[in-house]
C-alpha positions in Angstrom: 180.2 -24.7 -23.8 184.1 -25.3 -23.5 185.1 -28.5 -21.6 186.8 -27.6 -18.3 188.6 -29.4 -15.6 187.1 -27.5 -12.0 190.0 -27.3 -9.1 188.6 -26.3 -5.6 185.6 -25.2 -4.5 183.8 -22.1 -4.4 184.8 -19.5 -1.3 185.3 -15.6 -1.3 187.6 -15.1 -4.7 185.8 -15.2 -7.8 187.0 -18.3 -9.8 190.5 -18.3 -11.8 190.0 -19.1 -15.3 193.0 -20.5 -16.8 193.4 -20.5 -21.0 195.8 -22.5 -22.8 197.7 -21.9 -25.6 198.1 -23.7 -29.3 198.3 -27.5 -29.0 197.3 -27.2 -24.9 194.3 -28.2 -23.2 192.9 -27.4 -19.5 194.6 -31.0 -18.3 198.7 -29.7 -19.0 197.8 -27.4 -16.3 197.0 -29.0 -13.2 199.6 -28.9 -11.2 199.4 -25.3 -10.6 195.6 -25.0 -11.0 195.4 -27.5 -7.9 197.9 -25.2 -6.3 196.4 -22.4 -7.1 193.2 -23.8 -5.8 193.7 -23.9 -2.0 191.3 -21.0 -1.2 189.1 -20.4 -4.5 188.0 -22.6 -7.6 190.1 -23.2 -10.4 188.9 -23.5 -13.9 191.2 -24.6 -16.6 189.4 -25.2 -20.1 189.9 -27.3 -23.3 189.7 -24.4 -25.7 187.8 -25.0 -29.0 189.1 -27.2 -31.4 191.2 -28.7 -28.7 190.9 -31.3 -25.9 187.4 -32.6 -25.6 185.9 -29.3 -26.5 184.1 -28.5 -29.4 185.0 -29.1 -33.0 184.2 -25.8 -35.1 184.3 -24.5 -38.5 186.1 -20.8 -36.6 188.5 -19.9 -34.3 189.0 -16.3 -34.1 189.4 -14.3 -31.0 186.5 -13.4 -31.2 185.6 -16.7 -30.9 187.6 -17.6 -28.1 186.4 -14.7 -26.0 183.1 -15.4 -26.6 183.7 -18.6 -25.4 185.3 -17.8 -22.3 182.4 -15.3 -21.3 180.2 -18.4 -21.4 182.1 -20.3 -19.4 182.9 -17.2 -16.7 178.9 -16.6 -17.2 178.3 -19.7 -15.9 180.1 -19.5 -12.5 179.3 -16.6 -11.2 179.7 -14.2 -14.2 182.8 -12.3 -13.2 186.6 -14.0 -13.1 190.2 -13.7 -12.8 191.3 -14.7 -16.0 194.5 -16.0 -17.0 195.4 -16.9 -20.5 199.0 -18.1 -22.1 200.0 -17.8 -25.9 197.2 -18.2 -27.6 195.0 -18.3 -24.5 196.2 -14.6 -23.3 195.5 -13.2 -27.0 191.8 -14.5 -26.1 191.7 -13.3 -22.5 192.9 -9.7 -23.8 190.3 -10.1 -26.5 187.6 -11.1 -23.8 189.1 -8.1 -21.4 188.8 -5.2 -24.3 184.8 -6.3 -25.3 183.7 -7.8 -22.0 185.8 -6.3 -19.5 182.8 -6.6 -16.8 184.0 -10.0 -17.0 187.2 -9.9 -15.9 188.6 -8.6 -12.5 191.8 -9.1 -12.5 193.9 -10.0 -16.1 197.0 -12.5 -16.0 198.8 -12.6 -19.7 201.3 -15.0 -19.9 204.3 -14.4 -22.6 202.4 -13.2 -25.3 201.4 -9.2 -27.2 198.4 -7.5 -28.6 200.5 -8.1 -31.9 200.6 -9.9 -35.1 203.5 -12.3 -35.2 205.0 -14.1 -38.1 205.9 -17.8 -36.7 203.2 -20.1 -38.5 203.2 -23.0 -37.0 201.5 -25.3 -39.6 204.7 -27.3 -39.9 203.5 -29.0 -36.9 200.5 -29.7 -37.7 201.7 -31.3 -41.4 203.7 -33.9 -39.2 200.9 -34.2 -37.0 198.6 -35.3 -39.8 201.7 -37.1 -41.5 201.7 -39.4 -38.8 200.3 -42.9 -39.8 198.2 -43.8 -36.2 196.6 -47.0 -37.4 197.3 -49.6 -34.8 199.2 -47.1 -32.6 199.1 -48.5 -28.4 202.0 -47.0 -27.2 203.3 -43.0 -26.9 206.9 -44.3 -27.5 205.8 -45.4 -30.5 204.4 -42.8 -31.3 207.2 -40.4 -30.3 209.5 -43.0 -32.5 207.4 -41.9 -35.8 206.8 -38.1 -34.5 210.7 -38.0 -34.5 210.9 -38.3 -38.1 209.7 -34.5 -38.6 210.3 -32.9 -35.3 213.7 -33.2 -33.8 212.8 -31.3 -30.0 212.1 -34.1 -27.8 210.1 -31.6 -25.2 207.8 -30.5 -28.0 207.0 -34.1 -28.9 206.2 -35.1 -25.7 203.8 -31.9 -25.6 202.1 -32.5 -28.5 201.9 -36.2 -27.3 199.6 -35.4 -24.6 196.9 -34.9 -26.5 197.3 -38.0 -28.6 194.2 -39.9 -27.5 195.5 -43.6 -27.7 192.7 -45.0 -26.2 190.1 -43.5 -28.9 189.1 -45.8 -31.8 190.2 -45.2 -34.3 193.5 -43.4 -32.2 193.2 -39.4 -33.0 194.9 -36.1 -32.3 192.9 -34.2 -29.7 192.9 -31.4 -32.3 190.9 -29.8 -34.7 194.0 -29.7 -37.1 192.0 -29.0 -40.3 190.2 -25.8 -38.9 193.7 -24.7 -37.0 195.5 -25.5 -40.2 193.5 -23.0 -42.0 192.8 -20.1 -39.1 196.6 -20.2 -38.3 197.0 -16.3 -39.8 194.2 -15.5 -37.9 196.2 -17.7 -34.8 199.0 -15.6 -35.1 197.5 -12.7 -35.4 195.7 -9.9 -33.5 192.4 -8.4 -35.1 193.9 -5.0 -33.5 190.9 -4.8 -31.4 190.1 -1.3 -29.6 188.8 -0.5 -26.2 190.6 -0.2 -22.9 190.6 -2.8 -19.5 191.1 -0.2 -17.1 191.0 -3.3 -14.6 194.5 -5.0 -12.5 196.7 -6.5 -15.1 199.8 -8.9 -14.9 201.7 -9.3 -18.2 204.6 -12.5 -17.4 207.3 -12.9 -19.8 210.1 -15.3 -19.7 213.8 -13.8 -20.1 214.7 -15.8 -22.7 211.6 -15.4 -24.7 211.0 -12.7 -27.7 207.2 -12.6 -27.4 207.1 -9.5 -25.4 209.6 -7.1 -26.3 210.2 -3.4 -25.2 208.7 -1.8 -28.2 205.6 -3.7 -27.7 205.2 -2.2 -23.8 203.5 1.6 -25.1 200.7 -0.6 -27.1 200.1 -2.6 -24.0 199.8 0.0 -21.3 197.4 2.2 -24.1 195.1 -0.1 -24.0 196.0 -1.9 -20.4 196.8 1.1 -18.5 197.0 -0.6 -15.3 199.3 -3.2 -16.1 202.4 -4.3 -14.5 205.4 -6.3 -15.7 207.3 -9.5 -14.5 210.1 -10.9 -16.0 210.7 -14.4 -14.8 215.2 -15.1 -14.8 215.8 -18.7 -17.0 212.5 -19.0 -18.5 211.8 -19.0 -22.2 208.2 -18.7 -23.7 206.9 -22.1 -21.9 207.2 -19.9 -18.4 204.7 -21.8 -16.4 206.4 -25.6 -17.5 210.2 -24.0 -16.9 209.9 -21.8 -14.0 206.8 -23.4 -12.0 207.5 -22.5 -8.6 208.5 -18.7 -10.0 205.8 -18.3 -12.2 203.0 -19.2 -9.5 204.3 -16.8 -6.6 204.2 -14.3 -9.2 200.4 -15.0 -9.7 199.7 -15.8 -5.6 201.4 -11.7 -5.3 199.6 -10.8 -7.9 195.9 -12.1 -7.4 196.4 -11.2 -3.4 
């Protein structure tokens, strides 16, 4: 089973299952799971090949929903489930084949579509990085700076630079996400209809969700609404915080 970080305790809302997306893990988002768990659990997972979840040879969608289902299985058996990126590609996936397990659906910047933005460059300057005798993330930021110039997506990446493992390692399955990244990027067109509540987030700045992709949505999500969050770009929930959870609390009440 996935790792998970549990917020809360149980009460009378099924648990909030939160999935992250490429080069996350459940721990970037607990600030707002903690918020979020005043009055119901929160559970925010490592998702394979990432965090201290499993190592594996795949990591389809189908993968990752079947993953998810586990964990949901295991508390209770029904969830709210929210997934970003990455992580809402698997919660659509788990909402189209499983949708008994999902009550209410919380997608976070992202389509039911293939997009073309590999992001394998990362993950070459990842495994460029010489770690031996690493102890300290500015150091470590100092040599990630040689092949990626955005300070913000160093430090992301940096957080799941394990400096205290020996020898230090990437909290990532790079290999396997190195060669599944078409299938990252993706969509496996899936069919089936979630005829359940469903949020889709965007940020205004971002390019993830765009108009034409709204008729595809609504086919196979046809009770889904649409929020737009002013200033934010693709990273919604780290740029607009405060606007991104009272968009959830309206939603999930």
């Amino acid at each position: 089973m996935l790792n998970f970080i549990l917020h809360g305790a149980p009460g009378a809302q099924p648990p909030l299952v939160i999935a992250h997306g490429l080069f996350g893990s459940g721990r970037n988002w607990g600030v707002i799971a903690r918020r979020l768990a005043e009055d119901r659990p929160v559970i925010a997972v490592d998702m394979r090949n990432h965090g201290d979840s499993p190592f594996l040879a795949s990591h389809s969608y189908a993968d990752l929903a079947a993953d998810l289902a586990e964990v949901i299985a295991a508390h209770g058996g029904q969830a709210d489930v929210l997934g970003h990126s990455m992580g809402g590609k698997a919660a659509m996936q788990l909402a189209l084949t499983q949708p008994d397990r999902v009550r209410r659906l919380i997608v976070a910047d992202i389509a039911p579509v293939a997009y073309g933005h590999s992001q394998n460059h990362l993950i070459a300057a990842m495994q460029a990085m010489d770690l031996t005798g690493l102890v300290s993330r500015s150091e470590a930021d100092q040599l990630l700076g040689q092949a990626i110039t955005d300070p913000a997506l160093r430090a992301f990446l940096l957080q799941s630079l394990d400096l205290r493992a020996d020898p230090v390692r990437w909290k990532f399955n790079l290999e396997v996400l190195k060669a599944e990244m078409d299938a990252i990027t993706g969509w496996p067109c899936t069919a089936g209809r979630f005829d359940g509540p469903a949020l889709f987030v965007t940020g205004a700045l971002s390019d993830y969700v765009r108009p034409e992709h709204r008729a595809g949505i609504v086919a196979q999500f046809p009770q889904a609404r649409f929020t737009e969050l002013e200033g934010a770009g693709h990273w919604l929930h780290a740029e607009r915080p405060r606007e991104f959870e009272a968009a959830l609390r309206d939603f999930l009440a």
